[in-house]
C-alpha positions as CSV (number, residue, x, y, z in Angstrom):
1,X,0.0,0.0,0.0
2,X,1.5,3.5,-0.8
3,X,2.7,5.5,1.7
4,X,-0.7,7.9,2.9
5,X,0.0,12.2,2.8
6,X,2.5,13.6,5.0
7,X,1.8,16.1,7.4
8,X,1.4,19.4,5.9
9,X,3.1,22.8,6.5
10,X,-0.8,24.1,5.3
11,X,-1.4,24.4,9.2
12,X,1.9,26.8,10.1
13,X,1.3,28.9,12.4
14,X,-1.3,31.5,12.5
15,X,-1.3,33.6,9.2
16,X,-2.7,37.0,9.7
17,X,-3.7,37.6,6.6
18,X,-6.1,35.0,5.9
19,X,-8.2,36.7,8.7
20,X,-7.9,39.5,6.2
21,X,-9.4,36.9,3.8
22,X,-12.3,35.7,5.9
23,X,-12.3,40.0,6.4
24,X,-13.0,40.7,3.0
25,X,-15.5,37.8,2.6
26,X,-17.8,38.7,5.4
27,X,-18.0,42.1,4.4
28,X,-19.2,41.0,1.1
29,X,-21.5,39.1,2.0
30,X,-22.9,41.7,4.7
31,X,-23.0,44.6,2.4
32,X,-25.6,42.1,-0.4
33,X,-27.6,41.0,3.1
34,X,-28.2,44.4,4.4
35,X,-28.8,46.3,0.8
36,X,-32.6,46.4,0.3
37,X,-33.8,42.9,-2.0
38,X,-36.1,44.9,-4.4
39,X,-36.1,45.5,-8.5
40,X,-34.9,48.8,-8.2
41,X,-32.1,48.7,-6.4
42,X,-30.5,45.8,-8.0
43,X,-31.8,46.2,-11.7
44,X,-29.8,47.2,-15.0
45,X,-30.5,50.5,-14.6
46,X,-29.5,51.0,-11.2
47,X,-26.0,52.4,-9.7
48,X,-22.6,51.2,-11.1
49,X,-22.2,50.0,-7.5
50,X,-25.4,48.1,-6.9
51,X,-24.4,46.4,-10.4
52,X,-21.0,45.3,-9.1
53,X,-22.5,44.0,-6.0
54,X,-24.8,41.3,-7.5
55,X,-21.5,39.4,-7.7
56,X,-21.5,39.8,-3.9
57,X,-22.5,35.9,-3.7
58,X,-18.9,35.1,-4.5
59,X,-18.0,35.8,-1.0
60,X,-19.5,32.5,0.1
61,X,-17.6,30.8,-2.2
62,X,-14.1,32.4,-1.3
63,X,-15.3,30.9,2.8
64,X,-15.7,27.8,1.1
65,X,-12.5,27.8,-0.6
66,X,-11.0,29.0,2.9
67,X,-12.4,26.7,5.4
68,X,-11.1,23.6,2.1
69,X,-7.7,24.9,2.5
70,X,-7.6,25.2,6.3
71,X,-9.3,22.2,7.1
72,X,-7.6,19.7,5.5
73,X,-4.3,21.9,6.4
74,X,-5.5,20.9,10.0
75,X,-6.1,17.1,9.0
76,X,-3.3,16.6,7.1
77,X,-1.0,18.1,10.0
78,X,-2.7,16.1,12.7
79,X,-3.4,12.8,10.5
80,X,-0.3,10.7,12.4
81,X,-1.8,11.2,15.7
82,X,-3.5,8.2,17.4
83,X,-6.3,10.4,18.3
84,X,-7.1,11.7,14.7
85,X,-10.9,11.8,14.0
86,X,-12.0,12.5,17.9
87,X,-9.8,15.5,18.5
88,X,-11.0,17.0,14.5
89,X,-14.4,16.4,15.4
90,X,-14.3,17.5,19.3
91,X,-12.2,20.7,18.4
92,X,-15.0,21.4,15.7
93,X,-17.7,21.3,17.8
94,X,-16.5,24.2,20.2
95,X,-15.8,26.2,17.7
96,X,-19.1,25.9,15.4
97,X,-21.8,24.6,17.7
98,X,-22.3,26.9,20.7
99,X,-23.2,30.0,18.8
100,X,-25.0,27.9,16.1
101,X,-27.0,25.8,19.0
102,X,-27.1,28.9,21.2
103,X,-29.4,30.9,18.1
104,X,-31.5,27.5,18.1
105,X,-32.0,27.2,21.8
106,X,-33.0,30.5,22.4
107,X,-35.4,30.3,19.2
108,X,-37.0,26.7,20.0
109,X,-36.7,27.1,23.9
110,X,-37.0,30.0,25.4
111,X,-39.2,31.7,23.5
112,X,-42.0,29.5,24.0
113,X,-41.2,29.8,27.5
114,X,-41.7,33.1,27.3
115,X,-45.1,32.8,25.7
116,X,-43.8,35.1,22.4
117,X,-44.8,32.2,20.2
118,X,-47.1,34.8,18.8
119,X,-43.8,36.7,17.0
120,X,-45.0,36.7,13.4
121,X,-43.7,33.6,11.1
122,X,-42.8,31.6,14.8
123,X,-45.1,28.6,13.8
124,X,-43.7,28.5,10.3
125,X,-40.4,28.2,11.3
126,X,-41.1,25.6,14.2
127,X,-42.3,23.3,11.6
128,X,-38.7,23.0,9.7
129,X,-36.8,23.2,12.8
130,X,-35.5,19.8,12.7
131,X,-33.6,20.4,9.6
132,X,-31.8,23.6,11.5
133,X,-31.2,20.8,14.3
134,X,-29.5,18.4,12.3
135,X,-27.6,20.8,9.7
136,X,-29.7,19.3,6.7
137,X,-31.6,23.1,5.8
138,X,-29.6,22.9,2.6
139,X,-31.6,19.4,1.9
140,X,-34.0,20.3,-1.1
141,X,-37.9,20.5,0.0
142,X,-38.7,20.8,-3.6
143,X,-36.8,19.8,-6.7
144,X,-38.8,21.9,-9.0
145,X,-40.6,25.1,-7.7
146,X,-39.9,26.7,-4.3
147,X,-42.9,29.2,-3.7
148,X,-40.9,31.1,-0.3
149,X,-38.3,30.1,1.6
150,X,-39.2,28.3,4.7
151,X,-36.3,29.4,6.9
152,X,-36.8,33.0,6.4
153,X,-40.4,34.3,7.8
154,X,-41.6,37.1,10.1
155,X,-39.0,37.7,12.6
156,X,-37.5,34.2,11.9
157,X,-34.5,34.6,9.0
158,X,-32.0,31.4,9.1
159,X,-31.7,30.7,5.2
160,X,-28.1,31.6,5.7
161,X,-27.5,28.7,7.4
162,X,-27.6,27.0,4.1
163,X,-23.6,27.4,3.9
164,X,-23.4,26.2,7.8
165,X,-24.9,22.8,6.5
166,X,-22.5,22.7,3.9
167,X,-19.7,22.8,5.9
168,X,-20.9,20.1,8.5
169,X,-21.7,17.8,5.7
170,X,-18.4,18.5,4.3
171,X,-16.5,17.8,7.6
172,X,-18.5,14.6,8.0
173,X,-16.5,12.8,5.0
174,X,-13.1,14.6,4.5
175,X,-11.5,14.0,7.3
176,X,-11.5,10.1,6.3
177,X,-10.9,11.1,2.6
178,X,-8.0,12.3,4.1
179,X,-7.1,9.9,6.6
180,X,-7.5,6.9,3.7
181,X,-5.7,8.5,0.4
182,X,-2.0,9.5,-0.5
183,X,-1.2,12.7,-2.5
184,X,-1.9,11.1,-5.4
185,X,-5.0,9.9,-4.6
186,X,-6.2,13.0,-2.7
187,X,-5.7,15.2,-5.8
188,X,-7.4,13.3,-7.5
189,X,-10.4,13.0,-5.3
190,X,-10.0,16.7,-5.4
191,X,-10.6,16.9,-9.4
192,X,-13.5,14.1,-8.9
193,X,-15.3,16.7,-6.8
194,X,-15.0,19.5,-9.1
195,X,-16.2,17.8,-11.9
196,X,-18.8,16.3,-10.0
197,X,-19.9,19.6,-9.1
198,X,-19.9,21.0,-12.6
199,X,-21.3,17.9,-13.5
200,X,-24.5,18.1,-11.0
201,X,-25.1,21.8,-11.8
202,X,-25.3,21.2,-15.5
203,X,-27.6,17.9,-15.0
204,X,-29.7,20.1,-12.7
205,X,-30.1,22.6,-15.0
206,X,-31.2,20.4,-17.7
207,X,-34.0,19.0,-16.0
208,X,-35.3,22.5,-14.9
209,X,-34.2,21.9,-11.0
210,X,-35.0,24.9,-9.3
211,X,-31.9,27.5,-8.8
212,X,-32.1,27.2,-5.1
213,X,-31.4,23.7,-5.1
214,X,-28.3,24.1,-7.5
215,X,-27.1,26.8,-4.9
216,X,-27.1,25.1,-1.8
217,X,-27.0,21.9,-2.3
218,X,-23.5,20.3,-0.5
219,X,-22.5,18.2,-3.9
220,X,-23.2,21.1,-6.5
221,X,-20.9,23.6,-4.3
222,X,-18.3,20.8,-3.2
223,X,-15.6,21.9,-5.7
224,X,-14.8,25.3,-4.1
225,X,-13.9,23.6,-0.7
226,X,-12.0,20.3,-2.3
227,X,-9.8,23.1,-4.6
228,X,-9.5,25.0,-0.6
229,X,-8.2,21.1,0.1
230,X,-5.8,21.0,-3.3
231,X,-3.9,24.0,-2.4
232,X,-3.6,23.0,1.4
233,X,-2.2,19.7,-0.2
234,X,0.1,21.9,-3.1
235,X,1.2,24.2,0.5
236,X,2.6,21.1,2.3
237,X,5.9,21.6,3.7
238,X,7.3,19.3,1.2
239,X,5.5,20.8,-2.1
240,X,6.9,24.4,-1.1
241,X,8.2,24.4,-5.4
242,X,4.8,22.6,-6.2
243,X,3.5,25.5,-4.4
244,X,5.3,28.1,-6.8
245,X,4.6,26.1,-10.2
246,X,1.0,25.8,-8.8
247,X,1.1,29.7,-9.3
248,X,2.2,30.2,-12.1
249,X,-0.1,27.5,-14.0
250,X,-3.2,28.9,-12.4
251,X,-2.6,32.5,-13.6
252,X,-3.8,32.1,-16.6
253,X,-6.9,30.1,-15.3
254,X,-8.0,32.3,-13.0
255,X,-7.3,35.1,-15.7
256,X,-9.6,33.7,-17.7
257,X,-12.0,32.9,-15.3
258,X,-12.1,36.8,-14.2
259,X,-12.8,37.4,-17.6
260,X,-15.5,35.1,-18.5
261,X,-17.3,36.8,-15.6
262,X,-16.1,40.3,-16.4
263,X,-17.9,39.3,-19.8
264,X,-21.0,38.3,-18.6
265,X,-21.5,41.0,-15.9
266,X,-20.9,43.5,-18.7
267,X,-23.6,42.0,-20.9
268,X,-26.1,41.1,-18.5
269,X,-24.9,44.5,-16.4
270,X,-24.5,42.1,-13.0
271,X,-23.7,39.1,-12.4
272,X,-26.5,37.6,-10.2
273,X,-26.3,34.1,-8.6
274,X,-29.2,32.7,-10.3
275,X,-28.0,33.3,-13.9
276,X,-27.6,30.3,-16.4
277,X,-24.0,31.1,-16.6
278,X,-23.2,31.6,-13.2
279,X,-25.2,28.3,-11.9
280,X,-23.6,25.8,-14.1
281,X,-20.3,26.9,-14.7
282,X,-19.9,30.7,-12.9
283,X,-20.1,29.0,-9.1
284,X,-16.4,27.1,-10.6
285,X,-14.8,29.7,-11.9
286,X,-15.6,32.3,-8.3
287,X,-13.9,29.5,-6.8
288,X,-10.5,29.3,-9.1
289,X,-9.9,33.1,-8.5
290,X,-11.0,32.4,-4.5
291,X,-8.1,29.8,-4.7
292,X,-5.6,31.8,-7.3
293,X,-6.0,34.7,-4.0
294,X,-5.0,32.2,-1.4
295,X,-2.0,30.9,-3.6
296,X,-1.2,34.1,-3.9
297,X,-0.8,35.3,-0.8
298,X,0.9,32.1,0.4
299,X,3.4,32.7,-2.2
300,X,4.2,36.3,-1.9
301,X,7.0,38.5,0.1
302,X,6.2,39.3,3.3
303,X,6.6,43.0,2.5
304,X,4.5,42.6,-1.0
305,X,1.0,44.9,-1.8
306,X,-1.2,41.9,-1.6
307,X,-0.1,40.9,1.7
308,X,0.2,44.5,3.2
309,X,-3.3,44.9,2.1
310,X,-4.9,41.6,3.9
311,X,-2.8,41.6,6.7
312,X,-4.5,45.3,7.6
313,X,-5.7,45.8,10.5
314,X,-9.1,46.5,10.4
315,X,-9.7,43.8,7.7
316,X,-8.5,41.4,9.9
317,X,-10.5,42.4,12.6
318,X,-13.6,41.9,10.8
319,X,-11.9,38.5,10.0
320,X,-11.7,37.9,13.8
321,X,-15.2,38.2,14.5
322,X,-16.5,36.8,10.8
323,X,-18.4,33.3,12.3
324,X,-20.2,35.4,14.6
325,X,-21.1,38.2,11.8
326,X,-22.4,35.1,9.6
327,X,-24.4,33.4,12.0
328,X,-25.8,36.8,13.7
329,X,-26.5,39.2,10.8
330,X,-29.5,37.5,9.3
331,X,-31.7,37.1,12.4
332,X,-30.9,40.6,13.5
333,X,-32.1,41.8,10.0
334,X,-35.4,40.7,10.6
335,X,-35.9,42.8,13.5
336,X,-34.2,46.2,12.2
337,X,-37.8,47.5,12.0
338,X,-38.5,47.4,16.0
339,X,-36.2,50.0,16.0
340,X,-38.1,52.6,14.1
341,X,-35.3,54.6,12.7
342,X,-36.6,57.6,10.8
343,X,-36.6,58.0,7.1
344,X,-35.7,61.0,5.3
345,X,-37.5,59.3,2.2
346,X,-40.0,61.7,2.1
347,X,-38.1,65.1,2.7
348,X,-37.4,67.2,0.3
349,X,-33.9,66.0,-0.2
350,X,-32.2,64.6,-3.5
351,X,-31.4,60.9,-3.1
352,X,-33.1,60.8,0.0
353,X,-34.4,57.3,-0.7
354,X,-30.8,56.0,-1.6
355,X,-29.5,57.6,2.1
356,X,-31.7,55.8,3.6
357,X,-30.3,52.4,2.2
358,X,-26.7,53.1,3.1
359,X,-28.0,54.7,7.1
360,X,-29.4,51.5,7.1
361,X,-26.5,49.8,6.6
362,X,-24.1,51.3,8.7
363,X,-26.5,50.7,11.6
364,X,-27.0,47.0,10.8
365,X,-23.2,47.0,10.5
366,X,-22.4,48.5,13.9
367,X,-25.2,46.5,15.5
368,X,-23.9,43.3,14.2
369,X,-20.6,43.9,15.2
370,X,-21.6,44.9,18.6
371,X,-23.9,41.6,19.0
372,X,-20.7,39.4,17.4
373,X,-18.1,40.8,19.5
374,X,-20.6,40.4,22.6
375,X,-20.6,37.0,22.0
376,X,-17.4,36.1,21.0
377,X,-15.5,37.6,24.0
378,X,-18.3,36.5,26.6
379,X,-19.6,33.1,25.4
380,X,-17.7,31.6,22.7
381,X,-14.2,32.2,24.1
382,X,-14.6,30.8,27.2
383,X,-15.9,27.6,26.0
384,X,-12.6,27.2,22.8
385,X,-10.5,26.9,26.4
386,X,-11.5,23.6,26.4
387,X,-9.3,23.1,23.3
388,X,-6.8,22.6,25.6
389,X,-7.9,19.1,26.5
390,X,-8.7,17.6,23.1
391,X,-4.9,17.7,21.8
392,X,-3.7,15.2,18.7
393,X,-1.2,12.2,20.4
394,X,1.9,11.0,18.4
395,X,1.5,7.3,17.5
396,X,4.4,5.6,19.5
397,X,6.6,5.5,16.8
398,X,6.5,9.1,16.3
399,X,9.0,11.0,17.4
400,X,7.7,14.1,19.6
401,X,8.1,15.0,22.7
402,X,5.4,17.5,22.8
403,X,1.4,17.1,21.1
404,X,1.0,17.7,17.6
405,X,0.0,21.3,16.8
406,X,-3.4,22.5,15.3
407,X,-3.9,25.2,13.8
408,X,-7.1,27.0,13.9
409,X,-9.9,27.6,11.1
410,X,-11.3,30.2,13.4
């Protein structure tokens, strides 16, 4: 039997700037959550800005490509310890299920003990709650037509958590991917997901499968997390060259992927995630130039532009608190209303319509932030202490004198 992947130099110690990575990518996707979902803000016609922002989707993807790359960087460095799959999974778990569980609990639980079940869209969303229990809200209802979304009514918005099921499902399987392949074999798993992907998509597509399905569905978004796992191979300790002619071949990929969606935002004047091009081959190509960033930036000077920029400050502090932003922002959407802020709408002042969009948004912003950072330094910290007893062993013949190292996905 050939000789299963080394450990890899993907989990090095901490690297600032992916924080500035995951900054970037949770501002995206804030800035398309909080803009108003209507015609006119988002049509042809509208601002150059608006325009450029229907591409905001592509944030997700560059998470998923993330959270491939530093997962299996975590895997891969930890995969010799006799304690492999319990310390993944138990290190997991205190990172992603307290807030996540903590939303549910105080949705599912204490509300009714508080007798607010009353809250408009409550009983709607009771009756899918055991898909946001089990991470399976990504699981198509529907095949064909989806009439509203079931996890966003009322008061009660959790369609985000679409991308949260992903990622469990995806951390259900890889880790023994991982554990039972060599290089060889792991790269090529890697291209067997993206063409499975691509593959899916175009099938779905075909048939007349609804978008939503095509969008969320773990298997037709898998390819932007196994290329995440490809370059966490490619960064290995012992590929540092494959690393650098990894570069250089995907230039001219992701080149061309920028342009084929350059293209077809210029002709369709946005680039919207429910467009023909982008849902059966678009999704692949966000994830190439997600990936060509991350090889990038792990192959760059320390003192070069593109590290300097994602290694700044403030985009890495968004970075810091980006799980909390995620989970938070959605739910605390649906209750901007309660707060009665007052329009300007209808004074007599020019663009007062479009000021109230972007006050909007800057409150949403700061009250998300506040609510993550609230949580993060008060609830989930304390509990990722714990980390500190769920530690990978060296096999005997390993050796160590000290436990393996993991390095977070945060």
């Amino acid at each position: 039997m050939s000789q299963r992947l080394s450990e890899s130099a993907a989990g090095t110690p901490h690297l600032q700037y992916l924080d500035g990575v995951r900054g970037l990518a949770i501002l995206v996707v804030l800035l398309r959550h909080f803009l108003p979902d209507n015609d006119v803000f988002w049509s042809k016609s509208a601002l150059s800005y608006s325009r450029l922002l229907t591409g905001s989707w592509m944030g997700v993807d560059l998470f998923f490509v993330l959270s491939g790359f530093l997962i299996t960087g975590i895997l891969l460095r930890t995969k010799t310890s006799t304690n492999f799959f319990s310390v993944f999974y138990l290190r997991r778990a205190l990172r992603i299920f307290p807030l996540y569980y903590g939303i549910l609990m105080v949705v599912f639980v204490l509300i009714p003990l508080l007798g607010l079940q009353s809250l408009d869209g409550y009983s709607e969303i009771k009756r899918v709650q055991g898909f946001l229990w089990l991470y399976a809200q990504n699981i198509p209802l529907s095949f064909q037509t989806i009439q509203a979304d079931p996890y966003s009514v009322g008061y009660f918005r959790f369609s985000h958590f679409w991308s949260l099921a992903v990622e469990e499902q995806f951390y259900l399987l890889w880790p023994l991917i991982v554990w039972m392949t060599n290089r060889k074999q792991f790269i090529a798993v890697c291209g067997c997901c993206v063409a499975l992907a691509i593959l899916l998509r175009l099938i779905m597509y075909y048939f007349g499968v609804h978008f939503g399905v095509t969008y969320t569905f773990t298997l037709c978004r898998i390819d932007s997390l196994a290329m995440g796992g490809f370059v966490a191979v490619m960064a290995s300790e012992s590929e540092r060259g494959a690393l650098k002619i990894l570069h250089h071949r995907m230039k001219p990929i992701a080149i061309l992927a920028g342009i084929a969606i350059l293209f077809v935002w210029a002709k369709e004047k946005g680039v919207w995630a429910e467009m023909t091009e982008m849902r059966t081959w678009g999704y692949t190509a966000s994830a190439i130039l997600s990936s060509f960033l991350i090889v990038s930036l792990l192959n760059a000077r320390p003192d070069s532009l593109v590290r300097r920029v994602f290694s700044m400050r403030w985009l890495r502090f968004f970075g810091t608190y980006s799980y909390g932003l995620y989970v938070l922002h959605f739910p605390l959407v649906a209750f901007y209303p309660l707060f009665r802020i007052p329009s300007i709408a209808d004074a007599h002042f020019p663009g007062a319509p479009l000021v109230d969009i972007w006050i909007r948004t800057i409150v949403l912003m700061a009250l998300c932030l506040f609510t993550a950072m609230i949580s993060y330094h008060c609830y989930e910290k304390p509990l990722l202490t714990l980390k500190r007893f769920f530690v990978a062993r060296p096999r005997i013949n390993v050796q160590r004198e000290t436990p393996l190292p993991v390095v977070e996905s945060v």
